[in-house]
C-alpha positions in Angstrom: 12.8 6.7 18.7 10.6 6.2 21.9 10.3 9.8 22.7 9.1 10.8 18.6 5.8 12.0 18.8 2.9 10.9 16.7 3.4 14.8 14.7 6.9 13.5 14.1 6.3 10.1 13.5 3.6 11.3 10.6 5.9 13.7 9.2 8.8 11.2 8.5 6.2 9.1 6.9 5.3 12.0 4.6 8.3 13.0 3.8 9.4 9.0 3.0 6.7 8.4 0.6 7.1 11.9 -0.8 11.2 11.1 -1.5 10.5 8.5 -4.1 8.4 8.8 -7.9 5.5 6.2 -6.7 3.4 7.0 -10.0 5.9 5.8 -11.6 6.0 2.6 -10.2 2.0 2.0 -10.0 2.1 3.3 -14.4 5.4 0.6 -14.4 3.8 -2.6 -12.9 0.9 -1.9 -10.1 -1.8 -0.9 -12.2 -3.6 -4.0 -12.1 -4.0 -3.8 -8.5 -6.2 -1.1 -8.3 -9.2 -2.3 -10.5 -8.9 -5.9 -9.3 -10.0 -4.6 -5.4 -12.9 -2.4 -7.3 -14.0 -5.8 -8.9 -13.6 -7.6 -5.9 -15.8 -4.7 -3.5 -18.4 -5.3 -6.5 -18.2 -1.3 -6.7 -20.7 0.9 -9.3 -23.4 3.3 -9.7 -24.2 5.2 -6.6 -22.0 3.9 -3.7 -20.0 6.1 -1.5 -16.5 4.6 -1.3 -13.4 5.5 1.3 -10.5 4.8 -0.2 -7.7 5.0 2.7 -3.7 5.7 2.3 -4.9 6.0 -1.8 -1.7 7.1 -2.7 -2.1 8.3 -6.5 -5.6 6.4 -6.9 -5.3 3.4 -8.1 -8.1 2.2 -6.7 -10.2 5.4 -6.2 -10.1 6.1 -9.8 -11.5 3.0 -11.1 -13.7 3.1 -8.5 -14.8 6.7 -9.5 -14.8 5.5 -13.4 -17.5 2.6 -12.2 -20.0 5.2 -11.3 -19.1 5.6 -7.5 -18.7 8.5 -5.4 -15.3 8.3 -4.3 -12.8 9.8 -1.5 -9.3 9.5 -2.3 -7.4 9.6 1.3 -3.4 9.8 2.3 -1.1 11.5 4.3 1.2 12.3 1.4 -0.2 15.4 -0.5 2.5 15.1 -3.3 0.9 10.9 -3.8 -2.5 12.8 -3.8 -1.1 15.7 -6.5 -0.1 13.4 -9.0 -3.6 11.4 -8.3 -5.9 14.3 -9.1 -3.8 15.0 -12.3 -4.0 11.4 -13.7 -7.7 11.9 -12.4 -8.1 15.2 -14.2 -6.7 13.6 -17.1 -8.9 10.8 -17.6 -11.6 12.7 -17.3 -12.9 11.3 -13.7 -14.1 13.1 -10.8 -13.7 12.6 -7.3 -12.7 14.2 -4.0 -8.5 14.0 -2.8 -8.1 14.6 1.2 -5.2 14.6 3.4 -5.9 12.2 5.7 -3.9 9.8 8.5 -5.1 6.7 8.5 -5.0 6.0 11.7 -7.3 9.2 12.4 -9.2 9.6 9.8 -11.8 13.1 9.6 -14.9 11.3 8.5 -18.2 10.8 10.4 -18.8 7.1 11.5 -20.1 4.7 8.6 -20.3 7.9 6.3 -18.9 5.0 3.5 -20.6 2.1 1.5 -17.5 0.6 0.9 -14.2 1.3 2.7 -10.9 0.3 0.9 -7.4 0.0 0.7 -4.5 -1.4 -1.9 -1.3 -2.0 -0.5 -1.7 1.4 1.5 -3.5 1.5 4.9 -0.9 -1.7 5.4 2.3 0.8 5.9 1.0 2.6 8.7 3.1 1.9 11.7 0.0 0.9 13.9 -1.9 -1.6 12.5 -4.3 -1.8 15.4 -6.0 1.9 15.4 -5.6 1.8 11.5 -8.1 -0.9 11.1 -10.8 0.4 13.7 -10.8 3.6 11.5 -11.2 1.4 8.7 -14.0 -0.4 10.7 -15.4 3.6 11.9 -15.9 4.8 8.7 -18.1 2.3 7.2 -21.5 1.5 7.6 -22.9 -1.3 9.0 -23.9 -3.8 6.1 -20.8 -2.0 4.1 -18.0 -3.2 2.2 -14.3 -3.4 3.5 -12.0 -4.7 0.7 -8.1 -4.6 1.2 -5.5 -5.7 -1.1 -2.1 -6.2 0.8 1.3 -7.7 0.3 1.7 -11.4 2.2 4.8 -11.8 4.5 5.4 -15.0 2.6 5.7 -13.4 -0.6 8.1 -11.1 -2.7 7.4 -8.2 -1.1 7.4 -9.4 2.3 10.6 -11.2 1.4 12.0 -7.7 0.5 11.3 -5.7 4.0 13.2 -8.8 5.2 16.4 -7.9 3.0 16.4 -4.1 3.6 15.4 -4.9 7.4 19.4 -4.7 8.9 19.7 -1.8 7.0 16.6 0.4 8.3 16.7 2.6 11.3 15.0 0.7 14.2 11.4 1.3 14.3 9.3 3.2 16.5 8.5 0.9 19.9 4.9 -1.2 18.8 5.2 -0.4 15.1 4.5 -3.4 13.3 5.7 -4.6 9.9 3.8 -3.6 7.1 2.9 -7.3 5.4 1.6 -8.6 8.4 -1.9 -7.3 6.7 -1.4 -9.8 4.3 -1.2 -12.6 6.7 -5.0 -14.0 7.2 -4.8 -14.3 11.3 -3.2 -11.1 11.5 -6.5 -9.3 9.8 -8.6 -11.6 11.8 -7.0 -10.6 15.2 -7.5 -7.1 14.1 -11.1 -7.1 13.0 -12.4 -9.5 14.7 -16.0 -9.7 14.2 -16.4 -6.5 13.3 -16.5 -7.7 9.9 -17.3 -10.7 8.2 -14.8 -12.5 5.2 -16.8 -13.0 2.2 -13.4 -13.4 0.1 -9.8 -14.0 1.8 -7.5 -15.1 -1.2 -4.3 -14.9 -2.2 -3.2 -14.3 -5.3 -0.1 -13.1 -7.9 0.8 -10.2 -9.8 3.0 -10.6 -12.6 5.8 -8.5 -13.2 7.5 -8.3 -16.1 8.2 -4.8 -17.1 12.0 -5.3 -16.0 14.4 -6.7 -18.7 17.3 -7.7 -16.3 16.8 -8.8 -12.9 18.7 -6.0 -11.2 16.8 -3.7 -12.9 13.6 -4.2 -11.1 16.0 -3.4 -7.7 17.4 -0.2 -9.4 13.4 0.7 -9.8 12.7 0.2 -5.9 15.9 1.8 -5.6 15.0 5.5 -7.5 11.0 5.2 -7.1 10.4 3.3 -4.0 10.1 5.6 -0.9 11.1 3.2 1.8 14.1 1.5 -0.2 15.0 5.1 -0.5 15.1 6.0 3.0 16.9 2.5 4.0 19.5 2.9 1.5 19.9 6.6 2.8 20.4 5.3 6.2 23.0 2.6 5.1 24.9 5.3 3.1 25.1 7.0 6.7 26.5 4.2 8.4 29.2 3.5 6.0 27.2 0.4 4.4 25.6 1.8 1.0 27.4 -0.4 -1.2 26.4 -3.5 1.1 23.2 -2.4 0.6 23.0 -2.6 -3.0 24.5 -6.3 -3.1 21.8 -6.9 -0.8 19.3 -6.0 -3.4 20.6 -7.4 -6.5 21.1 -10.9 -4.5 17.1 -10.1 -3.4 16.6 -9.8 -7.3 18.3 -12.7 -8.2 16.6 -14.9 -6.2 12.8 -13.8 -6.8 13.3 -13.7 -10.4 11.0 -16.7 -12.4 12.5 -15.6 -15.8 15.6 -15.0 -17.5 19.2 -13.6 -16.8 17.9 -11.3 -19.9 14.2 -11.1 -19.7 13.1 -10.9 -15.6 10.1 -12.2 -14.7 8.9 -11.6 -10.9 5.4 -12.7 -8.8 4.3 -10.9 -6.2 1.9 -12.2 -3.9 -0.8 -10.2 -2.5 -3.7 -11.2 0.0 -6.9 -10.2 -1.5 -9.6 -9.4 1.7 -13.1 -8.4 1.3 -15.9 -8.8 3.9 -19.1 -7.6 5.3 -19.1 -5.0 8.0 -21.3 -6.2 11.1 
């Protein structure tokens, strides 16, 4: 993996979060996530608001809906298709660009308010990923993230697929260290100043059975679906899948017949010196 280029690097990303059906998991349970960072940016009327590694918009489109003029980033174009069509069928405007996060083609502080939910987190370098973050805004602007804690559920499940995944490109880091309060300090320093730093839960309870929230992750998930594609190759698929269901088991707060999961997420807004 040391001698993958950037290019390379990128296009595996691409082609990981392209592999999965992600709208169907923000319609199934992430929804909430979206307008819950607009609320907490204090978005409306008038602002011009960056919205990096959008995926299918769950955040630019509320943001957009609240009167904003919004920039849906990512580096997937397929995420970014089925964005604009959700967009186009809500009625809501706004403008969808292919964008790396950790280069991003805008002009320095050319934002109001630069965000991100549970995206700008997965790429592989945190540090250059968070100065474009810092770049892009305006001085006296808004930077809000919403990321998944290491602590929590989802943190908890990078931690069950981890002996399964190929080895990561040398000074990749994981992705819910963004939810991790020193970690964002250490990478923002003060560059930007932490109005709100909470965490908080999102309930899931669209899954009757347990295993059926890992067989979700499983078919729509882009990164389960890559792991499990590498376990398959190395003879260890089936190990794989009892790894998930025993993941399930132990997260879920409800019911052998009615599932019930929390998922914690670090909610980040501050001031941008």
């Amino acid at each position: 993996m040391a001698s993958v280029t950037d290019t390379e690097l990128k296009a595996r990303h691409r082609a990981m979060w392209a592999s999965g059906d992600y709208a169907s998991m923000v319609e199934t349970f992430l929804l909430p996530l979206g307008p819950r960072l607009v609320e907490a940016c204090g978005i409306g009327p008038g602002m011009t608001v960056l919205d990096v590694a959008a995926g299918t918009g769950n955040a630019a489109i509320p943001a957009a809906q609240a009167g904003a003029r919004v920039t849906a980033s990512d580096l997937t174009p397929e995420l970014l298709d089925a964005g604009r069509a959700r967009a186009e069928t809500l009625g809501v405007q706004l403008d969808w660009v292919v964008a790396d996060a950790e280069h991003l083609p805008f002009e320095d502080g050319a934002f109001d308010v630069v965000m991100s939910s549970i995206g700008v987190m997965f790429a592989p370098f945190h540090q250059p990923a968070a100065d474009e973050l810092v770049r892009a805004c305006r001085p006296g602007g808004t930077i809000g993230l919403l990321c998944w804690t290491p602590e929590g559920m989802i943190g908890a499940l990078f931690r069950a697929m981890g002996p399964f995944a190929p080895p990561p490109p040398p000074s990749a880091q994981p992705p819910p260290l963004w939810g991790s309060e020193q970690h964002l300090r250490e990478l923002l320093g003060d560059r930007v100043a932490f109005e709100t730093l909470e965490r908080e839960l999102l309930e899931v309870t669209a899954f009757e059975r347990p295993h059926d929230y890992g067989a979700h992750f499983r078919a729509c998930y882009g990164p389960t679906i890559t792991v499990e594609g590498n376990a398959r190759r190395a003879g260890r698929g089936d190990e794989f899948a009892q790894a998930i269901d025993a993941f399930c088991d132990e997260w879920n707060r409800g019911t052998a017949e009615r599932a019930r999961f929390e998922q914690e997420y670090l909610l980040a807004v501050g001031t941008r010196a």
